[in-house]
Residue frames as a rotation matrix with the C-alpha (Angstrom) as fourth column:
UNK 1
-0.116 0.926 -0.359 54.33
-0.549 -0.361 -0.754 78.78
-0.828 0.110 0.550 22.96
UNK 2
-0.175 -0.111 -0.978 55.38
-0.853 0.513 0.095 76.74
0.491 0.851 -0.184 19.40
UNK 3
-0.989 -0.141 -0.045 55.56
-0.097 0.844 -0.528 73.58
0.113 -0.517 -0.848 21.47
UNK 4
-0.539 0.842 0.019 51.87
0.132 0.108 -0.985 74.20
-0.832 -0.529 -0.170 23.42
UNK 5
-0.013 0.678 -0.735 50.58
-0.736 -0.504 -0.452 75.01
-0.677 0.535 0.505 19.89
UNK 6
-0.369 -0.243 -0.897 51.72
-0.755 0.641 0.138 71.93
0.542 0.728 -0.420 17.77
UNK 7
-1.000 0.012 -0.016 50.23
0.020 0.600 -0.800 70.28
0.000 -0.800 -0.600 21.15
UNK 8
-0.435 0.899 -0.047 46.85
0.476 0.274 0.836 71.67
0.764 0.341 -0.547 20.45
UNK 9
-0.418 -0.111 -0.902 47.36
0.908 -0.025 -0.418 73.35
0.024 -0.993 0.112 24.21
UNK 10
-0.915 -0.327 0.236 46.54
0.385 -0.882 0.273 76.86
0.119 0.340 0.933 22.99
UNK 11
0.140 0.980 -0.141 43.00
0.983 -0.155 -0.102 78.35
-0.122 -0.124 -0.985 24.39
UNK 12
0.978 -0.025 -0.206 44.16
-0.012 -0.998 0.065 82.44
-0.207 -0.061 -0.976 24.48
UNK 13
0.074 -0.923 0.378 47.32
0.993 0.035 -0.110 83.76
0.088 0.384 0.919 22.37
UNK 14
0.720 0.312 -0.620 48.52
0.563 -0.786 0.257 86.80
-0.407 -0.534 -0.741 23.85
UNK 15
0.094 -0.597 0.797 50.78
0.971 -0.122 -0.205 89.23
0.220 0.793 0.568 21.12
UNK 16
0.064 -0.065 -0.996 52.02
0.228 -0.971 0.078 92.64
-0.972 -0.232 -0.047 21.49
UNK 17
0.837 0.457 0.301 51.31
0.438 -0.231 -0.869 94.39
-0.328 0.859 -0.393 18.05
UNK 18
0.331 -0.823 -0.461 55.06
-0.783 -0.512 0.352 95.07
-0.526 0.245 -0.815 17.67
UNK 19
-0.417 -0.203 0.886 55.38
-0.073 0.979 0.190 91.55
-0.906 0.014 -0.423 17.31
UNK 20
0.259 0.692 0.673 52.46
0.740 0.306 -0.599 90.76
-0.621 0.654 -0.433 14.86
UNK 21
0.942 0.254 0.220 53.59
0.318 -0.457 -0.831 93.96
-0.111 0.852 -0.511 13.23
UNK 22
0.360 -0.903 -0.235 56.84
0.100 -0.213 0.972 93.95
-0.928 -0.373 0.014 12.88
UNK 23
0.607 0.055 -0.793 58.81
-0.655 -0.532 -0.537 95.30
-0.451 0.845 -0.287 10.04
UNK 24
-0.602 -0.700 -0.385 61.28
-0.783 0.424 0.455 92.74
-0.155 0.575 -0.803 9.60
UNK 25
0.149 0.894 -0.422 59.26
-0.959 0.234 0.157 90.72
0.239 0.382 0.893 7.46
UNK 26
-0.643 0.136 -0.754 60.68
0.237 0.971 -0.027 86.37
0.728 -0.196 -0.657 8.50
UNK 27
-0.981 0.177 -0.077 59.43
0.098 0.116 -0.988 87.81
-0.166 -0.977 -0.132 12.39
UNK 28
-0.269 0.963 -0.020 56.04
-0.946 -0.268 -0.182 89.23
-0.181 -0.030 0.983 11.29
UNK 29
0.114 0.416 -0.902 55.33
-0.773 0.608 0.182 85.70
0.624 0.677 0.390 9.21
UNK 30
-0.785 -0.467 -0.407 56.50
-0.068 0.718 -0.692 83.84
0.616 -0.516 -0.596 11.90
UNK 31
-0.842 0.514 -0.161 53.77
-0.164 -0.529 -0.832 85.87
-0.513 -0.675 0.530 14.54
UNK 32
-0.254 0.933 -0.256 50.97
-0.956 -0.282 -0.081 85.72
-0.148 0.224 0.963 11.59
UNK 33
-0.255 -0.310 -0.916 51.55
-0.610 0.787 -0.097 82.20
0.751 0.533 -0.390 11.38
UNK 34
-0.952 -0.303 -0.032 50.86
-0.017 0.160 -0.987 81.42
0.304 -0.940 -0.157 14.73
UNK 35
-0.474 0.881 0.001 47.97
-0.442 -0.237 -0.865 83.83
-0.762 -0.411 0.501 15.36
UNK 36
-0.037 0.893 -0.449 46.10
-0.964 0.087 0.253 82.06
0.265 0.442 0.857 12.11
UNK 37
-0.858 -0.320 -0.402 47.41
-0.094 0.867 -0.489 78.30
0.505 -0.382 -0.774 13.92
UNK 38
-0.998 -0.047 -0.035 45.85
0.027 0.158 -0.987 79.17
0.052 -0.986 -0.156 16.84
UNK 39
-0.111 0.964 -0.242 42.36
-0.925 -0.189 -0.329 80.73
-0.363 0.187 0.913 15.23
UNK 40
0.084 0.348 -0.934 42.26
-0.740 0.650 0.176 77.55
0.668 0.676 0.312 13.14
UNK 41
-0.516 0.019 -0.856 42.44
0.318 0.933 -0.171 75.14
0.795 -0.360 -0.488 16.16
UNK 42
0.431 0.829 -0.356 39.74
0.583 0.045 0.811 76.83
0.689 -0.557 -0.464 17.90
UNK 43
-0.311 -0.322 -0.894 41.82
0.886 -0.439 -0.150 79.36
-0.344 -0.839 0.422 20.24
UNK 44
0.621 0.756 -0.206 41.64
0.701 -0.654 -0.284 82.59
-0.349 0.032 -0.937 20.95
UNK 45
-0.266 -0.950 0.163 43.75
0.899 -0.305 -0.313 85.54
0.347 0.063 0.936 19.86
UNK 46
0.614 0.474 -0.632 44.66
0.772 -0.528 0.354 88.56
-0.166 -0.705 -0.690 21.45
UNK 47
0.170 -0.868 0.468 46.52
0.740 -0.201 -0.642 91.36
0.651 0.455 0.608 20.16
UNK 48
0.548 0.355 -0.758 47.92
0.668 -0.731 0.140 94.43
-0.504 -0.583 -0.637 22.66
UNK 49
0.905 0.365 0.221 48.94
0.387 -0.920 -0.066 97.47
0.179 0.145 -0.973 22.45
UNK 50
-0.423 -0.901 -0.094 53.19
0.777 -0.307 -0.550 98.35
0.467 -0.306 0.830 22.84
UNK 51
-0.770 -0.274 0.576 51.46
-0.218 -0.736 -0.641 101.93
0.599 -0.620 0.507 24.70
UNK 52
0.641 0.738 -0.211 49.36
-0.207 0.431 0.878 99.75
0.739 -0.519 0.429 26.64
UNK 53
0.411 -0.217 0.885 50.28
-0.840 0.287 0.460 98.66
-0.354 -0.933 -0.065 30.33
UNK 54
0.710 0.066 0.701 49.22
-0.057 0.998 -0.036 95.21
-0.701 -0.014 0.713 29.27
UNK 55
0.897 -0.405 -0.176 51.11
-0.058 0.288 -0.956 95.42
0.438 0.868 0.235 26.00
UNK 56
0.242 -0.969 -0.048 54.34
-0.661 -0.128 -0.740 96.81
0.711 0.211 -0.671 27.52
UNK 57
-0.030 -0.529 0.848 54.26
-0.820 0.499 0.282 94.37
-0.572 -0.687 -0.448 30.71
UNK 58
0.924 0.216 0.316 53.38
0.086 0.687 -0.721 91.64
-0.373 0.694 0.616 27.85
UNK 59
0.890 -0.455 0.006 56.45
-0.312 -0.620 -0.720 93.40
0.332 0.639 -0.694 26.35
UNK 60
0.144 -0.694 0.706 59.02
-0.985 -0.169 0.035 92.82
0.095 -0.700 -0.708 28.90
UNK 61
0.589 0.366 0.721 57.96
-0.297 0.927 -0.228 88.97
-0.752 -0.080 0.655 28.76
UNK 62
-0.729 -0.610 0.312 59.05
0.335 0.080 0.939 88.42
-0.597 0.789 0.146 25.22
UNK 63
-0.651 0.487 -0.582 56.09
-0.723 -0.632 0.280 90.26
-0.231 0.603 0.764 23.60
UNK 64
0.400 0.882 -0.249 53.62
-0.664 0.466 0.585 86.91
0.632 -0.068 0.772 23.55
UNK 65
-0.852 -0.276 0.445 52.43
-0.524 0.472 -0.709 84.52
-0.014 -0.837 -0.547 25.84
UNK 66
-0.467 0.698 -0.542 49.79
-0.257 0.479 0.839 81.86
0.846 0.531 -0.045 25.62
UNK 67
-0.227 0.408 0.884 46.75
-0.883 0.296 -0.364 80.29
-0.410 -0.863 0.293 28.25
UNK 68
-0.864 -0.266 -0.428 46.75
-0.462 0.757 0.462 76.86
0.201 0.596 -0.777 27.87
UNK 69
0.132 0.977 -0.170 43.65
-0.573 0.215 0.791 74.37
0.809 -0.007 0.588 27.68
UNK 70
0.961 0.148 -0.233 45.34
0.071 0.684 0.726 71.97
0.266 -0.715 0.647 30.02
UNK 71
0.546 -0.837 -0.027 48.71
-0.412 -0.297 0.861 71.78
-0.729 -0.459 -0.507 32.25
UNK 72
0.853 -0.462 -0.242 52.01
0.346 0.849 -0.400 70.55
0.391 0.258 0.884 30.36
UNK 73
0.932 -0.363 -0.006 54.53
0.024 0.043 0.999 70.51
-0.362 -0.931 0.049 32.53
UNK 74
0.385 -0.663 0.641 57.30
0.742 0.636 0.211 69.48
-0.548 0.395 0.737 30.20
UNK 75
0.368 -0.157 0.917 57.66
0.776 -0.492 -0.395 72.38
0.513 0.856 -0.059 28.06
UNK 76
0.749 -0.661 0.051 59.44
-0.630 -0.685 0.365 74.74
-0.206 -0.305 -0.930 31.03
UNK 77
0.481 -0.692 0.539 62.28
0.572 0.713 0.406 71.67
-0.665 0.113 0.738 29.55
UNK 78
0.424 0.287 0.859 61.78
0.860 -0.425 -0.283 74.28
0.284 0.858 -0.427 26.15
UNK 79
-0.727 -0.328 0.603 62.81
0.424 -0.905 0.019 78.10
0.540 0.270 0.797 25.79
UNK 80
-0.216 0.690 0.690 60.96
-0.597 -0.653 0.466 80.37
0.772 -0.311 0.553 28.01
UNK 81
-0.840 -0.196 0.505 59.22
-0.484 -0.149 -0.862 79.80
0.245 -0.969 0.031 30.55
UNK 82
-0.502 0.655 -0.565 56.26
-0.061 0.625 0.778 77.86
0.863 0.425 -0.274 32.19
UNK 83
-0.917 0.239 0.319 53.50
-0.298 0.122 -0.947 78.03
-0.265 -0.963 -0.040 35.24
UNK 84
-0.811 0.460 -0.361 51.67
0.059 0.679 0.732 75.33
0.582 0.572 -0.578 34.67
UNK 85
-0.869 0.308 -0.387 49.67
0.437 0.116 -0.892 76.04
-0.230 -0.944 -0.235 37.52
UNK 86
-0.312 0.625 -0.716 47.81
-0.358 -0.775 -0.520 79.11
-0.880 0.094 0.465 35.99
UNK 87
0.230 0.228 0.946 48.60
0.608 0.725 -0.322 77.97
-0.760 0.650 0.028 32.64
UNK 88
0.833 -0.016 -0.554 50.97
-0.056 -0.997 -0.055 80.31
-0.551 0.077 -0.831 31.31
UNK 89
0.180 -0.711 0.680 53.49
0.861 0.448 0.240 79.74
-0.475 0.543 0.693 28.84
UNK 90
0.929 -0.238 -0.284 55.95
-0.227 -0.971 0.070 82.47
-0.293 -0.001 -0.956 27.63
């Protein structure tokens, strides 16, 4: 998701609010860092719920996941995963 964001790739940032709120304070700054990236290049953000469905199957993922503006293929090379098809990045 760091990759597709320094790429500009970022249309919808999906976060589970454990993440974004997390007490240990490098992880939270890391997460608000991100979600004000993405607002400032014109994406969206999305925060869920941890007793949401969406949050906890978001959860099980790694707690965020992005929709990209266009495919990049390269970045399942990266950490996580990639289906460029939909345009998912995790």
């Amino acid at each position: 998701v760091e990759k597709a964001n320094e790429a500009l790739a970022i249309k919808t940032l999906l976060v589970t609010n454990e993440l974004f709120r997390s007490t240990d304070l490098p992880t939270r700054k890391r997460y608000v860092k991100l979600v004000e990236s993405v607002k400032e290049n014109g994406g969206e953000v999305r925060v869920f719920s941890s007793l949401h469905v969406s949050g906890e199957q978001l959860g099980q993922l790694s707690g965020f996941a992005a929709i990209l503006r266009f495919p990049m293929p390269d970045i399942a090379d990266g950490e996580g995963s990639a289906d460029s098809k939909e345009g998912l990045v995790n």
